[in-house]
C-alpha positions, 0 to 999 in steps of 0.5 A, spaced: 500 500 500 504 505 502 508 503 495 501 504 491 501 511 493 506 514 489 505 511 483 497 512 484 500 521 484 504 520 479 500 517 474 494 521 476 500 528 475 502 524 468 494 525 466 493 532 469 500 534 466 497 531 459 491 534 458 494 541 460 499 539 455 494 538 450 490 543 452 494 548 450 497 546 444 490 545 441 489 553 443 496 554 440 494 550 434 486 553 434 490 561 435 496 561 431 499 555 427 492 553 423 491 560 421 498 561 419 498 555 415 493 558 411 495 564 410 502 561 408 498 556 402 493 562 399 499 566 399 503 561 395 496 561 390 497 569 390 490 570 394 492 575 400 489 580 404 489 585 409 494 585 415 490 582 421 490 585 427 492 578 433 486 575 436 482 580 432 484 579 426 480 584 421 474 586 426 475 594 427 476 594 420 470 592 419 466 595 424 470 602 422 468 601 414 461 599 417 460 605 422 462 611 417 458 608 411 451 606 415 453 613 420 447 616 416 440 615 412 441 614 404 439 620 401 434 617 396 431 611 396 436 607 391 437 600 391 444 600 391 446 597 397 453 594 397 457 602 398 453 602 404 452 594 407 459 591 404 464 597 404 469 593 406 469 587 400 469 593 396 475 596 399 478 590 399 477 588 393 479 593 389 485 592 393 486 586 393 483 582 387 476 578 387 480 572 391 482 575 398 483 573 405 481 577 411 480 575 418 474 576 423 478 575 429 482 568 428 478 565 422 481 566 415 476 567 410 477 568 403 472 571 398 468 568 392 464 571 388 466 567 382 459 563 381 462 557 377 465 556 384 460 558 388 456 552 384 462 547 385 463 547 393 456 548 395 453 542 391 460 537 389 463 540 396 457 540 401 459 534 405 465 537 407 463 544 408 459 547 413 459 552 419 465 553 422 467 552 430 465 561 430 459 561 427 456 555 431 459 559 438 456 566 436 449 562 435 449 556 440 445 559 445 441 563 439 438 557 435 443 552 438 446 546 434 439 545 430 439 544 422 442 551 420 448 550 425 449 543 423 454 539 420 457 533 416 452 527 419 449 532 424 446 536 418 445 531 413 439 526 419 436 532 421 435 535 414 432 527 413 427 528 418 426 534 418 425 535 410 418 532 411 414 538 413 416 542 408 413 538 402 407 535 398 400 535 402 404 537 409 405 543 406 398 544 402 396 544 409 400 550 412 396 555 407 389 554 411 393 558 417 396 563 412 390 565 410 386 565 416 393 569 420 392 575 414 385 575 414 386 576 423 391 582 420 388 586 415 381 585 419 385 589 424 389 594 420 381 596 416 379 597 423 385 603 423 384 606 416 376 607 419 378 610 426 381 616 421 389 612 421 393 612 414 399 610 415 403 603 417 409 601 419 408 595 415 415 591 419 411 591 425 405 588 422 409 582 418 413 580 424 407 579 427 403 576 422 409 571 420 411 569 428 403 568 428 403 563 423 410 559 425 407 559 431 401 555 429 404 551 424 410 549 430 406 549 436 399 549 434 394 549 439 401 553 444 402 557 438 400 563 446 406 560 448 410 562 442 409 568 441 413 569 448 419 565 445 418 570 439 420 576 443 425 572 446 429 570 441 428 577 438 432 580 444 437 574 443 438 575 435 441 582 437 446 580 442 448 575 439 449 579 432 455 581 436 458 575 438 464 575 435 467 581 438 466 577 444 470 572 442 477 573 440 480 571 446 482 564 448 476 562 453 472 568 452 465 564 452 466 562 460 468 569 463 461 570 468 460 577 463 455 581 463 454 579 455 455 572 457 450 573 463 445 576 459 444 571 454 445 565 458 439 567 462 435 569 455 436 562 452 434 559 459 427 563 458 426 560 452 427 553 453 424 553 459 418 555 455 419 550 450 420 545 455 412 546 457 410 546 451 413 539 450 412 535 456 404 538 456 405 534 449 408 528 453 403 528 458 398 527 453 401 522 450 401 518 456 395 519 460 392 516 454 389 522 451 393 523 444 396 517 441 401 522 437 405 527 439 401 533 434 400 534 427 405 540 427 413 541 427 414 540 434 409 534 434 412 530 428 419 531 431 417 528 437 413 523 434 420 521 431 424 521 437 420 516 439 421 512 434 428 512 434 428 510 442 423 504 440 429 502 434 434 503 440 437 509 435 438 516 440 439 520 434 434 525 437 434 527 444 430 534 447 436 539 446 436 538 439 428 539 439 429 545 441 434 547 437 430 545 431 424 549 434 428 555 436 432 555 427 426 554 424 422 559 429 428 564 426 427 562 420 420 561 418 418 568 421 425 573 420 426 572 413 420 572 411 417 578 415 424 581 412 421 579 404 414 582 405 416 588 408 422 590 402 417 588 397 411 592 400 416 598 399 418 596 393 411 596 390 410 602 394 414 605 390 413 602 383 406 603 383 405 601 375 408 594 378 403 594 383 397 595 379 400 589 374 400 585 380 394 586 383 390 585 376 394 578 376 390 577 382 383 579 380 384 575 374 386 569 377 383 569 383 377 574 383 373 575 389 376 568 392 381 568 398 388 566 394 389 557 394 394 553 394 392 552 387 393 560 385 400 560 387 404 557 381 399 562 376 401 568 380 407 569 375 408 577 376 407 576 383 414 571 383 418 575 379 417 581 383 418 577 389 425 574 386 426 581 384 425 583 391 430 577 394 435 579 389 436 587 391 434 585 399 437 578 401 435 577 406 442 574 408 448 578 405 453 573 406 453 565 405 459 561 410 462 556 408 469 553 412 473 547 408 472 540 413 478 537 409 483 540 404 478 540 397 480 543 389 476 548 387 477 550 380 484 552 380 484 554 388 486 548 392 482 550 398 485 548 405 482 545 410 479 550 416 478 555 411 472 560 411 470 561 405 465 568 404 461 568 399 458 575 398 451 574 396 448 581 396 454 582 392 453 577 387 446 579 387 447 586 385 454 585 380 453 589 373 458 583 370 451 578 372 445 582 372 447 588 367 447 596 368 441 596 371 443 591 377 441 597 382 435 598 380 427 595 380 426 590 374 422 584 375 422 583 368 428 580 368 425 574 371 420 572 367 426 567 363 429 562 366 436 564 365 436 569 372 436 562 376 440 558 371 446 564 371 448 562 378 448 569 380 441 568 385 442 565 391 437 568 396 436 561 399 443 558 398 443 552 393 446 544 393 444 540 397 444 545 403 439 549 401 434 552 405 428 547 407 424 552 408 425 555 401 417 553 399 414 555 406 417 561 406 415 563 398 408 560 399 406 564 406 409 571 402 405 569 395 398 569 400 400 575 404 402 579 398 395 577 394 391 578 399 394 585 401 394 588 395 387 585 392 384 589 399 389 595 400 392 600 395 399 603 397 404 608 397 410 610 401 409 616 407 414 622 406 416 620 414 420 613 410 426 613 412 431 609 407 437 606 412 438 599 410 442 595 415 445 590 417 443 586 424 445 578 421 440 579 416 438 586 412 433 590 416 430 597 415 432 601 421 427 604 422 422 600 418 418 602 412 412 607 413 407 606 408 400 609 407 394 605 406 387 605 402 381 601 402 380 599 394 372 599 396 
């Protein structure tokens, strides 16, 4: 025994000793040698960059680019969004080519804007390229490891399970909650308009239609509860739109701050709220008064970890359920609320467009309210709705980091490269979209060449695309054609035309439009 002992503390110091050791060399590889590594084989193929600054790389430099070209309004309502939203690709691609690297804190990112490229890596390349290690920090208690932050096999199981609610008759399904969401809507904003009101901060109204409708469509009979986890998320969305400035140093997401903090607190809120609504689901189930657990997302991923248990494959659990739950409420609400404001501030401001759209909607639906079936006739509505995709993405960048050393035309891209692609650049590139790649002209959807360019990519492309594309598309279809066969409208002289970006393009201070009963 007493022999025992000095070889018990000697091995226990041998294994604490290691794990230090291993420890820090992890961090130095993570901090300095990946990146330095990187940087040393771009440079050999010509593809350099700004000097980063350590541990924050390039970040001030972006932040100062930002703040002096969003420090006041525009002074027209001009659609040219890249000098005010992206000054720095355009700094820095004056300066450096169309390939550079820059840095957001100790991630190397290079730009792409090539679209024969861009096609290749997210559809030849998709499985081993994803969300980097940074991405997925910043928003682990935003919207956590659900299908937007997913990877490899990760992504691919919850993209098979989840694909299911966003196709076929479960789609068809979802209409009967658009419609009846926007007749809730417009009800009340008729209301308005005969108590004397003109005008509307559309904004408002979508982000409230849209969380109202993702509500029922994932939580259903709890869609009350929802609504709670909307505002919260909300708040959550803001704070974590700053989380990569809290963290370029080495262990930055333990420290007890005040960001750290808050935000655990806020995402402990939500879950606390999902959690009620699942084990209400539960208790159904097992009291004998449900023999599933709901119709609605929440149920069917529910229903499907029971599934998995009963095969003995714990490919789901509770965690990533709320995550899913908290990446689609996200999803399904931001983006679209996003799309239906730009496009009402488009057509308010292109009144002959807004005139052709709605005689599209007399004719194809008359007095009815619009269908599942209307929509693939409505095609003016699509073409001003790609239109409005196009001029306002609502993502203005698309990341996606190298899992392994991948070729990419003539680059050989190493393994733990970012690579930026710059959507509302592409978007608005006279090379791809002509002279007039800054201004409104839905007409250049009406062929298929736009889509087949690989110049539009609102939704990504290849195989992780976005699942919810259709939903999104259709509850944008229902809401513009019920809106605009009730109510005619023109932009208020209070609007102020300031887009920013806050993870997805907003209006600061939302898009005021004056509104008029057609009868």
């Amino acid at each position: 025994m007493p022999i025992m002992l000095p070889l018990l503390t000697t091995l226990a110091f041998l294994t604490t000793s290691f794990f230090i050791f291993s420890l820090l060399y992890d961090t130095v590889s993570c901090y300095w040698f990946t990146p330095r590594r990187i940087k040393k084989k771009m440079a050999k193929q010509g593809v350099h960059g700004p000097k980063p600054r350590p541990l924050l790389g390039n970040i001030l430099d972006v932040a100062a680019l930002l703040s002096k070209s969003t420090s006041s309004d525009m002074p027209s309502i001009s659609h040219d969004l890249v000098p005010r939203l992206l000054p720095h690709f355009l700094a820095w691609s004056t300066q450096f080519g169309k390939r550079f690297i820059f840095w957001n804190g100790i991630e190397p990112r290079m730009c792409l804007t090539e679209t024969d490229l861009i096609k290749e890596l997210l559809s030849k390349y998709s499985a081993v390229s994803g969300k980097s290690w940074l991405q997925q920090q910043g928003s682990k208690h935003f919207i956590g490891r659900g299908l937007l932050m997913a990877n490899g096999q990760n992504w691919f199981h919850q993209r098979h399970i989840v694909a299911p609610a966003f196709v076929g008759d479960r789609l068809k399904s979802y209409a009967g909650y658009m419609v009846e969401c926007t007749k809730e809507m417009l009800e009340s904003i008729e209301n308005e308009v005969k108590s004397g009101r003109s005008e509307f901060e559309i904004g408002e109204y979508m982000t409230r239609l849209t969380a109202d409708i993702i509500s029922r469509t994932e939580f259903e009979s709890s869609y009350e509860k929802g609504k709670q986890i909307f505002d919260l998320l909300t708040v959550l969305q803001h704070l974590c739109a700053q989380a990569s400035r809290h963290l370029c140093l080495p262990g930055s997401r333990f420290f007890p701050s005040k960001y750290n903090r808050e935000i655990k607190a806020l995402k402990g809120k939500v879950e606390e709220l999902l959690m009620e609504i699942i084990q209400s689901r539960r208790d159904c189930v097992e009291i004998g008064r449900s023999s599933s657990y709901g119709n609605d997302l929440l149920g069917m991923l529910l229903n499907e970890m029971q599934k998995k248990k009963d095969g003995n494959e714990l490919s789901l659990n509770l965690q990533i359920i709320m995550d899913e739950c908290k990446t689609f409420f996200f999803a399904g609400h931001e983006t679209t609320a996003l799309l239906l404001t730009w496009t009402v501030m488009l057509l308010a401001t292109n009144p002959s467009w807004q005139h052709k759209v709605r005689a599209e909607v007399m004719a194809i639906c008359g007095s009815q309210t619009p269908s599942f079936h209307h929509l693939s006739k409505l095609s003016l509505l699509s073409m001003v709705i790609n239109e409005s995709l196009r001029l306002y993405p609502p993502a203005s960048i698309l990341p996606r980091m190298a899992f392994e050393d991948i070729k990419l035309g003539d680059l050989e891209i190493p393994k733990g490269l970012s690579i930026w692609i710059p959507v509302l650049a592409i978007h608005h590139s006279e090379e791809l979209w002509g002279k007039d790649a800054n201004e409104f002209n839905p007409e250049r959807f009406a062929n298929s060449k736009a889509f087949t360019s690989g110049g539009f990519i609102p939704f990504a492309s290849g195989p992780r695309n976005c699942v919810g594309q259709s939903f999104a598309l259709m509850e944008t279809k229902i809401i513009l054609a019920m809106l605009i066969s009730k109510f005619s409208f023109t932009i208020s002289d209070n609007y102020r035309h300031a887009p920013i970006v806050v993870l997805t393009i907003k209006p600061k201070y939302g898009v005021q439009v004056c509104l008029k009963p057609l009868n």
